[in-house]
N, C-alpha and C positions, 0 to 999 in steps of 0.2 A: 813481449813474447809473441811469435808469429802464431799468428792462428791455424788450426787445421784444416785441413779440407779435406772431405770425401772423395775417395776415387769413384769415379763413374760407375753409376748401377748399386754404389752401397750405400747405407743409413747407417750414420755414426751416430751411436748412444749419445741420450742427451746429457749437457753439461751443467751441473747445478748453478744457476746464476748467468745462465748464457743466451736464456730463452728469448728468441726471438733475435740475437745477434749477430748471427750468420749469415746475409742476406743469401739468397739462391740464385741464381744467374739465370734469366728468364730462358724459354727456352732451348739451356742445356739438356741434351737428351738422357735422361733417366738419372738424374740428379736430385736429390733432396736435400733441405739443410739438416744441421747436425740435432735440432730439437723435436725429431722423431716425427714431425708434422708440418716441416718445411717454413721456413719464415713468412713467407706468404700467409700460412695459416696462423702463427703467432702473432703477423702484422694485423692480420685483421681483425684476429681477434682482440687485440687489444685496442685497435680504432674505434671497431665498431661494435664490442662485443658477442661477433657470431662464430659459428663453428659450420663448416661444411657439410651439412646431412650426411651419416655413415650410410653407402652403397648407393651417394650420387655422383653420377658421370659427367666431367665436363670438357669437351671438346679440346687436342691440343689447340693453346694459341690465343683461347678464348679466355676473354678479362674473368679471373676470379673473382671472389669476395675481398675488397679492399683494392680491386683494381688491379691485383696481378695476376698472372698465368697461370694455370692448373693444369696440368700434363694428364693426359688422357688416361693413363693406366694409377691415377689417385687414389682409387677405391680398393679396397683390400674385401680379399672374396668373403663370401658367406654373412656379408652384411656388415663386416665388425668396420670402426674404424680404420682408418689408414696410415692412425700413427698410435704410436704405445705410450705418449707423453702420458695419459689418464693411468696407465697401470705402475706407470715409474713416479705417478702421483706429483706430474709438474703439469697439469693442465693449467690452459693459460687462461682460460675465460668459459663463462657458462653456459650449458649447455641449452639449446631452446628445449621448451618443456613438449613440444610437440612435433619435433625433429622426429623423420622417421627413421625405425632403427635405435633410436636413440635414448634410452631410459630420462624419464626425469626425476632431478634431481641429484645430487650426489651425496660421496660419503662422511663428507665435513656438514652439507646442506639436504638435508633428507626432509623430500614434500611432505606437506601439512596436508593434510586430509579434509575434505569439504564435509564442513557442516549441515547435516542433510535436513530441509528446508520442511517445516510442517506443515500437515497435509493442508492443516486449516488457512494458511497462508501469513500467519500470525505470529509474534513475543505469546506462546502460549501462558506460559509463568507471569508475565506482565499485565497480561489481557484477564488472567484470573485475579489478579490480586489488586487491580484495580478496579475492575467490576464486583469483587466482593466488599472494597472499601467502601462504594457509591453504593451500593445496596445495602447494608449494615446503617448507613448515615441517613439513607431516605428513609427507612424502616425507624429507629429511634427519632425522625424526626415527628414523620406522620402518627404515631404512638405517643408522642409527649407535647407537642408542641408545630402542630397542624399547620398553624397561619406561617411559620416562617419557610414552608414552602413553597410560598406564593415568591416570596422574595428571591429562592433558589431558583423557580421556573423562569423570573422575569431575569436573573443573571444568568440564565442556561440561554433564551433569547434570545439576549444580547452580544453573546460570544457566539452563537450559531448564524446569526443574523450576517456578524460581522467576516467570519469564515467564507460564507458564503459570497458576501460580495467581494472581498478580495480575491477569490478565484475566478471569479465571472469577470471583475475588471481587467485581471489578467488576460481574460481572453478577448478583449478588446470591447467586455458589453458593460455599459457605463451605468450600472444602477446608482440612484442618488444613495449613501450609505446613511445619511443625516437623517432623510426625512423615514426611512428605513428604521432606523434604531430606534430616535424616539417616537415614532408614530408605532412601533413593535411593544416599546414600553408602556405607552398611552393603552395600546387593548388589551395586555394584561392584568395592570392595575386595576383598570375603571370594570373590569368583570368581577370584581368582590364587592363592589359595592352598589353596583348598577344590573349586574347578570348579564345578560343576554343582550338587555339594550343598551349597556355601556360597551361592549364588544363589536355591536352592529356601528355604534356613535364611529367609535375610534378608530373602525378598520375604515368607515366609507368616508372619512376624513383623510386618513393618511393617506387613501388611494386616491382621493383628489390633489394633497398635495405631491404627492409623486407624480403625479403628471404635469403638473403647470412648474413643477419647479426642472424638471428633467426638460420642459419645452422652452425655460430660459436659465439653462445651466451656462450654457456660455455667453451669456450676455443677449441685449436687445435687439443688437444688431447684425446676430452671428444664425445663419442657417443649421438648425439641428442636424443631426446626422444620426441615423439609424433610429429613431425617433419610436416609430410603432416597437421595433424590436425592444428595444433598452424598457420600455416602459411596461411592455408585456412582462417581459423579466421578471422587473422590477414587482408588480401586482401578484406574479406566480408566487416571488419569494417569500414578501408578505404574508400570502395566503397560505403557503407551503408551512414556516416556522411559529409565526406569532399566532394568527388566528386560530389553526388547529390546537396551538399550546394552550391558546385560552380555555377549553375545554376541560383542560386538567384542575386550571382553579375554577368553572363553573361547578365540578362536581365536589371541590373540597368544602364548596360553600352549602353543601346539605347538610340537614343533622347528621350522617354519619358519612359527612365526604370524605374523611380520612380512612377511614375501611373502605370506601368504592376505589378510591386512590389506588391504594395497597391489593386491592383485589386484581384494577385494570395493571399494573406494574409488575405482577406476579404474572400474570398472565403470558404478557410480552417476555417476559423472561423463562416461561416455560416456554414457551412457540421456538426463542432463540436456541434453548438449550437441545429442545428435543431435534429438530434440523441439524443444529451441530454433532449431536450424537449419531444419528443414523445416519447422516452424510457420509460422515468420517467413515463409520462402518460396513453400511450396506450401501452407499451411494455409487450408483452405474449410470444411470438414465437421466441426463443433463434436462432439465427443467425449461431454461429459456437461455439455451449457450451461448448466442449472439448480445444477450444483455446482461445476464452473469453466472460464466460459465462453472463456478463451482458450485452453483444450486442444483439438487438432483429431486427428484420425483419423491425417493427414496426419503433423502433430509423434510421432504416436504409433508409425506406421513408421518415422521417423526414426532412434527412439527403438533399435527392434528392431533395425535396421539397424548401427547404431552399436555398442550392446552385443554383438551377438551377431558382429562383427569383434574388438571390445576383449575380449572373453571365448575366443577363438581363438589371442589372440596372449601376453594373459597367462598365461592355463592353461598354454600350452606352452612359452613362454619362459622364464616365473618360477618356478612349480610345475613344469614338468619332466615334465607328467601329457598323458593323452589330449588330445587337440582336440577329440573330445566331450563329453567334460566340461565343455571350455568353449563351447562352442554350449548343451548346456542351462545353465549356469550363466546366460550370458549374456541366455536368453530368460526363465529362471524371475526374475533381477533386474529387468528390464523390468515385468514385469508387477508384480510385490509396488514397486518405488520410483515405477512411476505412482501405484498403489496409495494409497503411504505421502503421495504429494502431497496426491491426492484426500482423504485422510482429514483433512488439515492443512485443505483449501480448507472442508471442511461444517464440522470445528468453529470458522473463522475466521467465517464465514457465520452459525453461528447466535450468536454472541457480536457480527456485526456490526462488527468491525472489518477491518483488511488487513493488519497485520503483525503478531505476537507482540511484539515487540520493535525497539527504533533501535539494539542495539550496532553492527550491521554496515553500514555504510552499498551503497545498493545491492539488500542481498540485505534488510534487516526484524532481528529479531530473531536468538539460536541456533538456538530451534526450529525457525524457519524456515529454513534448513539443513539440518536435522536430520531434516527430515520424511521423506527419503525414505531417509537415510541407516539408519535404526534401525530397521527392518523386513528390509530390506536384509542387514544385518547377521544376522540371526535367521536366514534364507533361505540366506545367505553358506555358514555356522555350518552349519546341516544337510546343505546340497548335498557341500560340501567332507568335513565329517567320515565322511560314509558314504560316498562314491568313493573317496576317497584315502587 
């Protein structure tokens, strides 16, 4: 059967099955093919799957989309398309979502609507129902059976310890991870049974082998490299996870280190909650934007607010101590677990990432937990043992 052709200056209704089979004769003056959008546009669309932005202009002459000619007078007024394949329902390919002019999506493909992202930046559902699983299991632990959170802290250690130096490595700073982990487990342990000076034994140990083993990691013969740096690291991280954790078992090892425990854990988790609460609600006044920007002044009253009622009610109820004690307890953990965040936010920041770790879902890594927890604890540790 011969094919048809358009007489000059008219657009023949498109053919079911024909789309894009008509070629167009380049530069015939006021010619279109028979698919209501010229085979040019059919062609390209189906090479490259684009479509010409409805109510743009392209020069006679000048190469089209997919390399052919587009005749100057293409564009159909008042913005609309320039061909009716879309209303006779034979579009040939889809449209871009940000074409101007041009709606996105269509009516077989109707857009998905974006998920609108929480304020807190968080899996809120996930972030709650795993931080109430860890708080439900610490609470029965330190309530029943005290010592086996010695065992939990030095396995919290060990996976923070470990986080942490796989991100540092990544960024090219070589902490030893061996002498790291077990010299982390060495000063947790040996503070149940030594206190204070099994904790002093094992840190000034580990920190001497972290340096003579980082100064022949590559062999006898091989010149270190970055040497001060890696080994500073190395000493911060140390001191950062294990050492301050050690504090949490110096206090379990009182007669009632499990209520001091439980006192300093409630604490931290009012400071969080209260921050979280008032951020969310009344937060305007960005705190320290350059190191992390969703902290606000606001969340930071919260914060105050919050501990310094949960540090009035534990102090007296648990401990059996002054109610001032727990008003300072309460404002000095605020400040040191903001602290311990902020110090978490600069080293995430200069490493460029946003979590330490995926164990938790929700909250990021241990450490990320940890952060404010383990300063906290140090703070805990001192306020407690010299009042009470």
């Amino acid at each position: 059967m011969a094919e048809e052709t358009a007489a000059p200056g008219a657009v023949t209704p498109p053919r079911e099955g024909t789309a894009g089979s008509v070629p167009a004769t380049p530069g015939a003056p006021g010619s279109e093919s028979s698919t209501g959008g010229g085979a040019r546009d059919a062609e390209s669309q189906g090479a490259a799957g684009a479509r010409i932005p409805a109510g743009s202009h392209t020069p006679a002459g000048s190469p089209g989309v997919g390399g052919s000619d587009t005749p100057a007078d293409a564009s159909a007024a008042g913005g609309a398309e320039s061909t009716g394949s879309d209303a006779a329902g034979a579009s040939a390919g889809p449209r871009s979502a940000n074409a101007p002019g041009v709606e996105s999506g269509t009516a077989d493909s109707p857009s998905i609507p974006a998920v609108p992202a929480s304020k807190a930046g968080r899996n809120l559902p996930a972030a709650l129902g795993v931080g109430f699983g860890l708080g439900l299991s610490l609470i029965a632990i330190l309530l029943f059976a005290p010592k086996i959170l010695i065992g939990v802290i030095a396995a919290a250690v060990a996976v923070a310890t470990w986080e942490v130096a796989k991100r540092l490595r990544e960024a090219d700073v070589l902490v030893p991870r061996i002498p790291l982990l077990l010299g982390g487990q060495a000063v947790i342990w040996l503070a149940w049974p030594f206190g204070p000076q099994g904790v002093l034994g094992a840190f000034g140990a580990t920190a001497l082998t972290v340096m003579v083993w980082r100064l022949f990691d590559h062999g006898l013969r091989a010149t270190p490299r970055n040497y001060l740096r890696d080994t500073a690291i190395s000493l911060f991280t140390l001191s950062w996870i294990a050492l301050l954790a050690a504090f949490a078992v110096l206090m379990l090892t009182e007669d009632d280190g499990n209520l001091r425990v439980l006192t300093f854990m409630i604490l931290v988790v009012c400071s969080d909650v209260g921050g979280y609460v008032a951020g969310v609600l009344f937060g305007k006044h960005p705190m320290v934007p350059h190191i992390s920007p969703k902290k606000s002044w606001e969340g930071f009253g919260g914060s105050l607010v919050f501990c310094v009622i949960g540090g009035l009610l534990t102090v007296t109820l648990l401990l059996q101590a002054n109610s001032m004690i727990g008003v300072l307890l309460g404002v000095a953990l605020v400040l040191v677990a903001t602290s311990g965040d902020l110090i978490e936010s600069q080293v995430k920041r200069e490493l460029g990432i946003k979590d330490m770790g995926t164990l938790l879902p929700g909250h990021g890594g241990i450490m990320d937990r940890l952060d404010s927890m383990l300063p906290s604890a140090f703070v805990a540790w001192l306020v407690l043992t010299a009042l009470l």
